[in-house]
C-alpha positions as CSV (number, residue, x, y, z in Angstrom):
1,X,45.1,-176.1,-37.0
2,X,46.5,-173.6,-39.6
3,X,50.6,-174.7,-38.3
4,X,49.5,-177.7,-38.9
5,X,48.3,-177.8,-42.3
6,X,50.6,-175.2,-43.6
7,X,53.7,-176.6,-43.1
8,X,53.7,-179.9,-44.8
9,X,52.4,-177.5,-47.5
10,X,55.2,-175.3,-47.1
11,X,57.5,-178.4,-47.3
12,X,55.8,-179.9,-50.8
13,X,56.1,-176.5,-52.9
14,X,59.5,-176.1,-51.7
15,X,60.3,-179.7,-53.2
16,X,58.0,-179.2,-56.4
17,X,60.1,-175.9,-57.2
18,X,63.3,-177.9,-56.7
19,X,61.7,-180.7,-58.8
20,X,60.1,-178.1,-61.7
21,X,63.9,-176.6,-62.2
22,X,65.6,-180.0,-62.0
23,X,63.1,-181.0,-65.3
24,X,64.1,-177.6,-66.4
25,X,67.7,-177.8,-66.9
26,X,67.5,-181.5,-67.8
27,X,65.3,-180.1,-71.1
28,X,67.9,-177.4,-71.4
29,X,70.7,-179.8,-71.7
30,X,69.2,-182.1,-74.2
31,X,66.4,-180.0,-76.0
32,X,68.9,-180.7,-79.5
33,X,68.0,-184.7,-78.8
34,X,64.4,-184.1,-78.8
35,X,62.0,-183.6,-81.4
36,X,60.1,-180.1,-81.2
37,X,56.5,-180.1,-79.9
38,X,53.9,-178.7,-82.6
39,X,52.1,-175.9,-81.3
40,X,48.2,-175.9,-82.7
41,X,48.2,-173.5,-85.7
42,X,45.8,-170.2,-85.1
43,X,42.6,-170.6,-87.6
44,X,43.4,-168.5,-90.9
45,X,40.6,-166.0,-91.4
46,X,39.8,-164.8,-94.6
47,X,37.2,-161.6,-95.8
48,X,35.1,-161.7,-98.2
49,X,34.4,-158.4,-98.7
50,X,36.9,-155.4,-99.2
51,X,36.0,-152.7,-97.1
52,X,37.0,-149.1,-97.4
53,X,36.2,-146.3,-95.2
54,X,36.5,-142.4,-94.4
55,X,35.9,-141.1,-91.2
56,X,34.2,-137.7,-90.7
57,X,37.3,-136.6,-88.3
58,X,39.6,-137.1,-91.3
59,X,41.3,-139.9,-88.8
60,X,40.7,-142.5,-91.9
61,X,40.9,-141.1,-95.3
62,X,39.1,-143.9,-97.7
63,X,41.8,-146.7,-96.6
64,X,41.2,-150.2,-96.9
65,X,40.2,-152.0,-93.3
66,X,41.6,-155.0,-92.1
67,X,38.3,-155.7,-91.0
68,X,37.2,-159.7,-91.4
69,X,33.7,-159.6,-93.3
70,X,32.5,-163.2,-93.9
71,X,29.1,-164.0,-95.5
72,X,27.4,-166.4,-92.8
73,X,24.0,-168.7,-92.7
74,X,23.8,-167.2,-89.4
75,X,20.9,-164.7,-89.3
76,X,21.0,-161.6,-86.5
77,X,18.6,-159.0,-85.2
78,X,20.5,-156.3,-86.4
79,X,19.2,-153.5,-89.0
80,X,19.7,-155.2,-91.9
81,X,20.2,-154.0,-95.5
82,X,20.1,-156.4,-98.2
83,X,21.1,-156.7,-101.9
84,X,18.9,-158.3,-104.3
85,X,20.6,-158.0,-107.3
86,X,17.8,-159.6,-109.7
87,X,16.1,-155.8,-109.2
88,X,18.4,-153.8,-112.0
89,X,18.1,-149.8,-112.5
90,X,19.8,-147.5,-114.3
91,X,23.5,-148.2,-116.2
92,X,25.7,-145.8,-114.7
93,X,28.2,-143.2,-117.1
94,X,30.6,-142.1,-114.4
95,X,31.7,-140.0,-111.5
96,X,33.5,-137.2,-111.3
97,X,34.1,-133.0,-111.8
98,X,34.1,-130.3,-114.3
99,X,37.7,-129.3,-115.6
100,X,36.8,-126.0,-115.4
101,X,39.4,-123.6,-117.3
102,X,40.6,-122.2,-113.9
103,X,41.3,-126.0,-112.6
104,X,42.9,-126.5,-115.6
105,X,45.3,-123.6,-115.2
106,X,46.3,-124.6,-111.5
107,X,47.3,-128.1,-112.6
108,X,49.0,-126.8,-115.4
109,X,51.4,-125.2,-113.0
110,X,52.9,-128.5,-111.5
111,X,55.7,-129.5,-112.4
112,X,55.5,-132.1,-114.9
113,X,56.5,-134.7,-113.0
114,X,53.6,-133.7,-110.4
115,X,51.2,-133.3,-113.2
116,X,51.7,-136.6,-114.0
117,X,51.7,-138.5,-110.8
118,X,48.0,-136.0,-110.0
119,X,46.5,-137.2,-113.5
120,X,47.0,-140.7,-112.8
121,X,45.8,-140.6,-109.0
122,X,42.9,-138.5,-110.3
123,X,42.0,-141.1,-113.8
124,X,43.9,-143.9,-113.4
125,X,43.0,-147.4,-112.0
126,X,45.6,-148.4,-110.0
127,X,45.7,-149.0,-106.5
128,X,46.2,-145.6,-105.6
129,X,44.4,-144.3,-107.7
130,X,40.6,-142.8,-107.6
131,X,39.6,-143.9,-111.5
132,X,37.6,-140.5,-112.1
133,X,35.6,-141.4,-115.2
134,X,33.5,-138.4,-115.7
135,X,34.7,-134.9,-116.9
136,X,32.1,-132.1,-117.3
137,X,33.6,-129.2,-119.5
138,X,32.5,-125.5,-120.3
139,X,32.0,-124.3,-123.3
140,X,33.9,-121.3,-123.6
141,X,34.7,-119.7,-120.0
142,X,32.7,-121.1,-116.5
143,X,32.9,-118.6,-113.5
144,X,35.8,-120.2,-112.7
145,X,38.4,-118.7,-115.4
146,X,40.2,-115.7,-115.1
147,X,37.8,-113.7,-117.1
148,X,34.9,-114.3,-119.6
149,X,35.7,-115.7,-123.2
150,X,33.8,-117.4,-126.1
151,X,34.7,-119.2,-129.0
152,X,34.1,-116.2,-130.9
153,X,34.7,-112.9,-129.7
154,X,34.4,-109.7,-131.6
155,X,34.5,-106.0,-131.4
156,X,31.1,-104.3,-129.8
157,X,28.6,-103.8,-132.6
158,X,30.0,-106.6,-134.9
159,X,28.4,-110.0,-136.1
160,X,29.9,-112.9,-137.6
161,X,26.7,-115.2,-138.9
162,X,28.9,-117.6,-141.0
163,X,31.3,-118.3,-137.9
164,X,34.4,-117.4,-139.8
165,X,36.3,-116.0,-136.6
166,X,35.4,-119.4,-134.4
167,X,38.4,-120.6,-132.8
168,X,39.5,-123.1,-130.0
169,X,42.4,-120.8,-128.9
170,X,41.2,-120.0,-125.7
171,X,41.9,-123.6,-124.3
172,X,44.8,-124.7,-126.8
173,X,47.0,-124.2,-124.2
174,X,44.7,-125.0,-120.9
175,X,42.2,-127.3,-121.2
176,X,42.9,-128.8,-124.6
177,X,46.3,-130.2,-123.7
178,X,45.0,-131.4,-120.3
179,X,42.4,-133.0,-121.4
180,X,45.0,-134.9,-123.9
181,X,47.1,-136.1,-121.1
182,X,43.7,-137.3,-119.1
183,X,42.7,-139.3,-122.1
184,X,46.1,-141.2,-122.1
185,X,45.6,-142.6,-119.0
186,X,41.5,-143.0,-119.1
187,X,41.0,-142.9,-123.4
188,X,37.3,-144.2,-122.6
189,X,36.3,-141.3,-120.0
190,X,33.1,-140.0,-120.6
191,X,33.1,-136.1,-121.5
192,X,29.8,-133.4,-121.2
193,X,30.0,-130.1,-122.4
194,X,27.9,-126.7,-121.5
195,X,27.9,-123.4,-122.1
196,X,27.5,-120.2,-119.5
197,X,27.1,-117.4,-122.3
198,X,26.9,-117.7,-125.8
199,X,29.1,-115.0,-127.7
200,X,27.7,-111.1,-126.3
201,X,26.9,-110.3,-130.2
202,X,24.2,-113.3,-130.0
203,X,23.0,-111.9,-126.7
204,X,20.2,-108.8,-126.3
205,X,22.4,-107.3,-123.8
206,X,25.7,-107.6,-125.3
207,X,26.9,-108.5,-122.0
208,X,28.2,-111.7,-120.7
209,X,26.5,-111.7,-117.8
210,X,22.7,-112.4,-117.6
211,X,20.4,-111.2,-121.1
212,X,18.7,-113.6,-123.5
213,X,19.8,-115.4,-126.6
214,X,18.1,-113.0,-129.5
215,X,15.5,-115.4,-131.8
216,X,17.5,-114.4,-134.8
217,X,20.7,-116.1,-134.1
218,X,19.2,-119.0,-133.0
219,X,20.0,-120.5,-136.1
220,X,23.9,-119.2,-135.8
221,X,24.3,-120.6,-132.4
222,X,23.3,-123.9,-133.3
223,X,25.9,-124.0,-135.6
224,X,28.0,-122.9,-132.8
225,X,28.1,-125.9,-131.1
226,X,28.2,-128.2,-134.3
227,X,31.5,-126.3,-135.0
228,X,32.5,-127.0,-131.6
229,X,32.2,-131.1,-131.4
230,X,33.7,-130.8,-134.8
231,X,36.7,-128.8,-133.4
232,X,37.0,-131.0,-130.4
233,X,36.5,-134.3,-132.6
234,X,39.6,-132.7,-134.3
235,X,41.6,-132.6,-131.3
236,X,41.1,-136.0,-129.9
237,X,38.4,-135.1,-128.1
238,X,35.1,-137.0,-128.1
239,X,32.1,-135.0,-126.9
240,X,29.6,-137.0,-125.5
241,X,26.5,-134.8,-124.0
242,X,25.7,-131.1,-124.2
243,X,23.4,-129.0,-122.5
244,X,22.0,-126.6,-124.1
245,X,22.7,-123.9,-120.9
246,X,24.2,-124.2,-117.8
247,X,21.8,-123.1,-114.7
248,X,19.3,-121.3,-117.6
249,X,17.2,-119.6,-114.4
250,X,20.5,-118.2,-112.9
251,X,21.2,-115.0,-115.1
252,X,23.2,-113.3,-112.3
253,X,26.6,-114.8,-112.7
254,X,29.6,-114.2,-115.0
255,X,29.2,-115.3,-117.6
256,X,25.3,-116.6,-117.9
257,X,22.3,-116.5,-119.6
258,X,18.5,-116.2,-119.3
259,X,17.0,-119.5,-121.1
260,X,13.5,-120.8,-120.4
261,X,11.5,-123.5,-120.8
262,X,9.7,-122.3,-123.9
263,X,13.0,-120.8,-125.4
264,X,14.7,-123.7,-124.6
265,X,11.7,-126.0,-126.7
266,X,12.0,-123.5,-129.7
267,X,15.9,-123.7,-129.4
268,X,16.0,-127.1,-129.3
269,X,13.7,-128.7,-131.7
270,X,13.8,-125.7,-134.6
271,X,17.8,-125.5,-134.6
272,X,19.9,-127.5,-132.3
273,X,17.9,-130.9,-132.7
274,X,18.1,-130.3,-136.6
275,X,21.4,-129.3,-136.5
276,X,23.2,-132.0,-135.2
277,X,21.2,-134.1,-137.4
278,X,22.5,-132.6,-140.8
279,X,25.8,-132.7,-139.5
280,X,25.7,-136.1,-138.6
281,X,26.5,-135.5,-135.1
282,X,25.6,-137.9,-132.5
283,X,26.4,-136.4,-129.5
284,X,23.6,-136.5,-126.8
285,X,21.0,-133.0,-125.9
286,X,20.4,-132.9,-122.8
287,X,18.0,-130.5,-121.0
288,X,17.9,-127.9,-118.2
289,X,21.4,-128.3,-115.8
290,X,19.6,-126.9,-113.2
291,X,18.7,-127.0,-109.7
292,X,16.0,-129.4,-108.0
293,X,13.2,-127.3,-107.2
294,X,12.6,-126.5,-111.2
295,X,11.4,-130.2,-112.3
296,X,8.6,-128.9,-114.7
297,X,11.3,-127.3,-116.7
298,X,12.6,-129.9,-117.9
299,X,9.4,-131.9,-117.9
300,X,8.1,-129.1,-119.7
301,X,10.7,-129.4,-122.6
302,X,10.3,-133.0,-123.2
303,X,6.7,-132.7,-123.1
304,X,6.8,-130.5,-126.5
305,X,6.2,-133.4,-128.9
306,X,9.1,-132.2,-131.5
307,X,11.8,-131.3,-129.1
308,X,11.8,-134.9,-127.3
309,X,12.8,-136.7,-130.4
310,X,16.0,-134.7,-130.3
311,X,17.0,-135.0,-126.4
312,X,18.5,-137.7,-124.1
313,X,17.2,-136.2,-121.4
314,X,17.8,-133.8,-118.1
315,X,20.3,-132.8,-116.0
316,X,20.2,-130.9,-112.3
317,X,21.5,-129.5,-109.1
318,X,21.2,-129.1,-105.8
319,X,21.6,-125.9,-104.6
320,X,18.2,-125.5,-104.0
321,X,15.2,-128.2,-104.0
322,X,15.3,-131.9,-103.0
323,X,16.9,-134.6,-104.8
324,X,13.7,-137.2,-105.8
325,X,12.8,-134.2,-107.9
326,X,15.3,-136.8,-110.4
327,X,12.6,-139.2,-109.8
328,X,9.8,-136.9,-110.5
329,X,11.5,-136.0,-113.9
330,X,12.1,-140.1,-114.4
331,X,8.2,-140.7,-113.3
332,X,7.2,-138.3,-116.3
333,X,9.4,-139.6,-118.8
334,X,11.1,-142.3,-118.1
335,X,12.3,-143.0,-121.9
336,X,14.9,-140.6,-121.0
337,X,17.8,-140.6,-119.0
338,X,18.7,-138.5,-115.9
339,X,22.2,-137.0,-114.9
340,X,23.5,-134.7,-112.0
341,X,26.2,-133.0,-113.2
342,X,27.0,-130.1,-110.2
343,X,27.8,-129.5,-106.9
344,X,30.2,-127.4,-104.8
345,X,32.1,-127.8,-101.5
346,X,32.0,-124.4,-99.8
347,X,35.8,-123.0,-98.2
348,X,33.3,-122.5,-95.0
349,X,32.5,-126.1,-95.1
350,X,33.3,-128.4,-92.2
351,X,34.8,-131.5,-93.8
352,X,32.4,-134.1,-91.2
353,X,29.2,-132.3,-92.6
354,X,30.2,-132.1,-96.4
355,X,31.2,-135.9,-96.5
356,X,27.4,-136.4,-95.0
357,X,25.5,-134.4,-96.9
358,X,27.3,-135.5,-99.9
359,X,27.3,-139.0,-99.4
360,X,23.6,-138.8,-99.1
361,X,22.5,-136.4,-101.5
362,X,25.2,-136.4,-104.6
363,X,26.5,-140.3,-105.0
364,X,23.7,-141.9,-102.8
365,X,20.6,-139.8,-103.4
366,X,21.4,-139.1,-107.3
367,X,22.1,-142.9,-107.8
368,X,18.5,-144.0,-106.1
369,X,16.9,-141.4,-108.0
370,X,18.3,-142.8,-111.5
371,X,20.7,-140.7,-111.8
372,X,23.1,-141.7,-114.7
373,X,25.9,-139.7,-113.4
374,X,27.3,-138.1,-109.8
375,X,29.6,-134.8,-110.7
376,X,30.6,-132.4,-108.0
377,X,31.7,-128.8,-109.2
378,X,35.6,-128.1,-109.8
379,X,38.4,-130.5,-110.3
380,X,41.3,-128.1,-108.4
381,X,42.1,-124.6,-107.4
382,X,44.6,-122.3,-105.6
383,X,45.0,-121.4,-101.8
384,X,43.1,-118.7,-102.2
385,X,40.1,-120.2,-104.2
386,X,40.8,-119.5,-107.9
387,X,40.7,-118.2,-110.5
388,X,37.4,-116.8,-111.1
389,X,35.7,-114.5,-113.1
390,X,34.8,-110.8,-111.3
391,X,31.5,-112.2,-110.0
392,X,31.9,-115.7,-110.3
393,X,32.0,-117.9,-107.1
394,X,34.7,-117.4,-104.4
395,X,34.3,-119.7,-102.0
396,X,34.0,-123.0,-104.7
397,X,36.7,-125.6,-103.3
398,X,37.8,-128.2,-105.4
399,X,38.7,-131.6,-105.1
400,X,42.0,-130.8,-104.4
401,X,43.7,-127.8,-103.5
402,X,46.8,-126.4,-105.5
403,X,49.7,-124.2,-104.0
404,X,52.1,-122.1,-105.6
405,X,55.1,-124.4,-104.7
406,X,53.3,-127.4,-105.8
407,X,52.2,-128.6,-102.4
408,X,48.5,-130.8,-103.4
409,X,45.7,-130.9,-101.0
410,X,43.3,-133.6,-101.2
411,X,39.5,-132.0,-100.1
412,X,36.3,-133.0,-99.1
413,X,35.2,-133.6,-102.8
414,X,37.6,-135.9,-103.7
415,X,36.7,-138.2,-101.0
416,X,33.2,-137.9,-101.9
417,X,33.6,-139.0,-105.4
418,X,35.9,-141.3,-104.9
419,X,34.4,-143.7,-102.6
420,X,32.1,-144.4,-106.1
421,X,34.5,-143.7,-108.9
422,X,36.7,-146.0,-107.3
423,X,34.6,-148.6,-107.4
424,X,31.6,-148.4,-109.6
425,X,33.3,-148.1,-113.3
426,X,31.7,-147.1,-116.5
427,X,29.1,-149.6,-117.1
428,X,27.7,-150.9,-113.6
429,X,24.6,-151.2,-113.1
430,X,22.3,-149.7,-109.8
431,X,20.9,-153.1,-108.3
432,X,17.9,-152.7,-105.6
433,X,18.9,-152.3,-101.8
434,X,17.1,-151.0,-99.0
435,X,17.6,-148.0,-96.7
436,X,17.3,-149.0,-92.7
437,X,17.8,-146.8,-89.8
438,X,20.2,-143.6,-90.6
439,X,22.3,-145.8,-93.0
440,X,21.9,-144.2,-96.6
441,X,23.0,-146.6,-99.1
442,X,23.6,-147.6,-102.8
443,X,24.4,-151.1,-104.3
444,X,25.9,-151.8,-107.9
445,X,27.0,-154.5,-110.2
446,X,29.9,-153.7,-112.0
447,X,30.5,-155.0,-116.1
448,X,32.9,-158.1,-114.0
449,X,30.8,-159.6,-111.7
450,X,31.2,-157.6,-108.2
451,X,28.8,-156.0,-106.0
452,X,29.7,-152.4,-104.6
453,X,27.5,-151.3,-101.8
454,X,28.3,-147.9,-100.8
455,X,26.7,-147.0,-97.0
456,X,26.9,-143.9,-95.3
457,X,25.5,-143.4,-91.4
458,X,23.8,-140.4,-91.2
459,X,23.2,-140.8,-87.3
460,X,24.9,-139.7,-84.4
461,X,26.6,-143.1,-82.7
462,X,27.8,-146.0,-84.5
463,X,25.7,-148.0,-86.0
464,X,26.3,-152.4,-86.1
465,X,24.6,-153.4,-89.5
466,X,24.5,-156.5,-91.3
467,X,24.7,-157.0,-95.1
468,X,22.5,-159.6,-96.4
469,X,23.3,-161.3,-100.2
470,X,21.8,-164.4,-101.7
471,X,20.6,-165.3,-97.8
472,X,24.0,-165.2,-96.4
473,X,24.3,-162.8,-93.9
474,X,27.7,-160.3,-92.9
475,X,27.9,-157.9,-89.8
476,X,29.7,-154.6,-90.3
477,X,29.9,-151.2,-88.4
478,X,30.4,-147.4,-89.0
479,X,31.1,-144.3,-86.9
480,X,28.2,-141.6,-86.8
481,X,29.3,-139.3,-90.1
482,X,31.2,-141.9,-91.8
483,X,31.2,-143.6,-95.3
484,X,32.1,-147.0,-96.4
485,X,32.8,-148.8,-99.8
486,X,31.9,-152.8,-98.9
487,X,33.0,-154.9,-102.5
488,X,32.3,-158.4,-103.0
C-alpha cells in the first residue's frame, strides 16, 4: 500500500518543482513588462500619550518610550487610575533645589562653555532639557559653603544697629552672577530665600552655630532682610518668599539658630510683618521650614491673630515625621498656602530606593498634600561631597555631581525632580486622581491645555494599569521601583 501511493506522489512534486521554477524564470525574464503587485500597507499606529520613564536599575534614565498609548471605549479589569480633571487643587510654583553657595562654587568652575550647556539642561525648556523652575537660596552662608558668613560681619564685641556695614559681597562673585546667567535662560523662575544664622552680634551666643536671636535686635534684623530684597532687587534678582529661619528646632548645625513658635509670632507680627509693609515690600513670609513631625508650629504661628495677616503660609521637611502633616497644616488654615522646600539624597543612598521614596514622598506625596512647591536639597557638589561648613552635612549629594576636570554626573535627585519640572511648568494646576494598588500618583493641568500624570510603582513586580480620562480608557505598565511621566 504505502509503494503504491507514494510514488505517483513522488512523481507529481517532482513535476510541480519543475513547473514552480519554469514560472519562476518566466517572471524573471519579463518582471520589467509587468506592473508591480501592491503589497497591503501595515496599519499606522499613532500614541496619544507621551510617555517617559526611569527605571530603578538606572537601565532607562527618564527617556521617552516608544510605547503606543491609545485612549479606547474599551473598558478592562485592570487597576485603574483615573483623572477627573473638573476636581482642581492647588496652583503649583515650581520644582526644583537650593543654589546653595557651595553648588554655586562647583559650577562656577566649568568651563564656560560647560557652564552654559549645564544651565540650560538644568533651566531651560528644550528637549533636553529638565526646565527647573524653583531655586531656594540662603541668606548668607547654608552648611554647604566653605565656612559661615553673613551679610554683616563684624569684630567680636561690636554692633552695627543702622546696618551701615551690610553688604552683598559674599555672593558677588558666587551666587550673584550665577543666579544672573540662570535668569537668562528662565527670567520668570521663582526664587525663596532663608536664613541659617542671623549675624553672631544679633545672636546671645555670639556664635554661629545654635543660640537665640536676642529681643533687642529684633527690630534690626527685620531690617536685615528688607535691606536684603532691596539689595537683590538691585541686582536683577526678584525675591519671592522668605522664611523667617531655616529648620528653627535644629540649633545644632553650622550655621543655625534656635527660633520657636512664640519667638517666631513676636518676630513676625511686631517687626518683620510691619517691616516689609513700610518698605513697600511684597515679598511673601512664610513660616517654620521645618520637618513633618512639628505641624503645631506652624499652626501655632498662624493661629496668633496679628501674625497671620503678615504670612503666606508654611513650609516643611521630611527628615523626620510623615508627609500629610501638609494636609494637617492645610486642614487648620487653609487660607494659606503650603510649600516643601527640602530634602537630601544621602552619598550612602542606593539610587532604586531614593527614586522610590522620593517619587512618593517629595513630588507625589507633597503635591497630594497641597503642596505648592517640590525642592530637594543641593543643586551640585564635588566628588567628594562639598564644600561644607566644619559641621555641616557630609554626605548631602546633589543633583549632579561636579569633578575637578569638569566631568558632570547626573544623580538621583535630578531624576527625581525632573520627571515633574519637566513637565508640570509654573502655573499648572493639581487635578484629582486616585491612588490604586502600589501605584503612587499625581495628575496636573498645565496653563496650555495638557494633562501630566506622574505614577510611580511602589511594589515589587510590574504592575499593568490602565489610565482612565473622560471615559476613555489606556493600558500602561511599570517595573517594580520605577517612575513614569504619561502627558496628554
Amino acid at each position: 500500500m504505502k509503494q503504491i501511493i507514494l510514488k505517483p506522489l513522488k512523481t507529481i512534486l517532482k513535476n510541480l518543482s519543475v513547473l514552480l521554477l519554469v514560472g519562476l524564470l518566466a517572471n524573471c525574464s519579463s518582471s520589467s513588462d509587468k506592473e508591480p503587485i501592491d503589497e497591503p500597507e501595515e496599519p499606522i499606529l499613532t500614541s496619544d500619550i507621551d510617555f517617559w520613564l526611569t527605571k530603578g536599575d538606572r537601565s532607562v534614565l527618564l527617556s521617552q518610550q516608544e510605547t503606543v498609548l491609545s485612549f479606547g471605549t474599551k473598558a478592562n479589569n485592570y487597576p485603574q487610575i483615573e483623572i477627573n480633571e473638573g476636581q482642581t487643587f492647588q496652583t503649583i510654583d515650581g520644582f526644583g533645589f537650593t543654589l546653595t553657595g557651595g553648588s554655586a562654587m562647583v559650577i562656577n568652575e566649568l568651563s564656560s562653555e560647560k557652564k552654559a550647556e549645564l544651565l540650560q539642561e538644568l533651566f531651560g525648556n528644550g528637549n533636553n532639557d529638565i526646565s527647573i523652575n524653583y531655586i531656594r537660596l540662603s541668606i548668607g552662608a547654608s552648611d554647604l559653603d566653605p565656612a559661615p558668613y553673613s551679610y554683616n560681619d563684624l569684630e567680636s564685641g561690636k554692633t552695627d544697629l543702622n546696618l551701615d556695614n551690610f553688604s552683598l559681597d559674599a555672593d558677588v562673585s558666587g551666587v550673584i552672577p550665577l543666579l544672573k546667567e540662570i535668569l537668562k535662560i528662565n527670567p520668570n523662575i521663582k526664587i525663596m530665600a532663608t536664613p541659617w544664622s542671623p549675624p553672631v552680634w544679633m545672636k546671645d551666643n555670639d556664635s554661629f552655630k545654635g543660640g537665640s536671636l536676642q529681643t533687642k535686635y529684633y527690630e534690626v534684623y527685620a531690617n536685615y532682610f528688607v535691606k536684603y530684597i532691596q539689595a537683590m532687587n538691585a541686582e536683577g534678582i526678584i525675591i519671592d518668599a522668605i522664611t523667617p529661619q531655616n529648620e528653627p528646632l535644629h540649633p545644632g548645625n553650622v550655621p543655625s539658630l534656635l527660633m520657636t513658635a512664640s519667638e517666631q509670632i513676636n518676630f513676625i507680627k511686631n517687626n518683620l510683618g510691619p517691616a516689609f509693609k513700610a518698605a513697600n515690600i511684597t515679598t511673601k513670609i512664610v513660616a517654620y521650614d521645618h520637618n513633618c513631625d512639628q505641624p503645631e508650629y506652624p499652626i501655632t504661628v498662624l493661629n496668633d491673630a496679628d501674625a497671620k495677616p503678615f504670612i503666606d503660609g508654611a513650609a516643611f521637611h521630611l527628615y523626620a515625621g510623615d508627609i500629610n502633616a501638609l494636609t494637617t497644616f492645610h486642614n487648620a488654615h487653609s487660607d494659606k498656602n503650603v510649600y516643601f522646600t527640602e530634602q537630601y539624597t544621602a552619598s550612602t543612598g542606593e539610587f532604586k530606593g531614593d527614586l522610590k521614596w522620593h517619587l512618593k514622598n517629595v513630588i507625589i506625596g507633597s503635591m497630594r498634600n497641597w503642596s505648592k512647591t517640590a525642592l530637594e536639597w543641593n543643586l551640585a557638589n564635588n566628588t567628594s561631597f562639598e564644600p561644607h561648613t566644619d559641621g555641616g552635612c557630609t554626605t548631602c549629594k546633589g543633583a549632579v555631581t561636579i569633578s575637578s576636570s569638569g566631568n558632570i554626573t547626573r544623580n538621583v535627585g535630578y531624576y527625581i525632580v525632573a520627571h515633574a519640572s519637566k513637565f508640570v511648568p509654573q502655573g499648572s494646576t493639581r487635578i484629582e486622581s486616585n491612588i490604586t494598588e502600589d501605584l503612587n500618583n499625581v495628575a496636573f493641568k498645565t496653563p496650555d491645555g495638557k494633562i501630566v500624570l506622574i505614577v510611580e510603582n511602589d511594589g515589587t513586580t510590574n504592575q499593568v494599569f490602565t489610565i482612565k480620562y473622560k471615559d476613555k480608557w489606556s493600558i500602561a505598565a511599570l517595573d517594580a521601583g520605577s517612575v513614569g511621566t504619561f502627558v496628554w
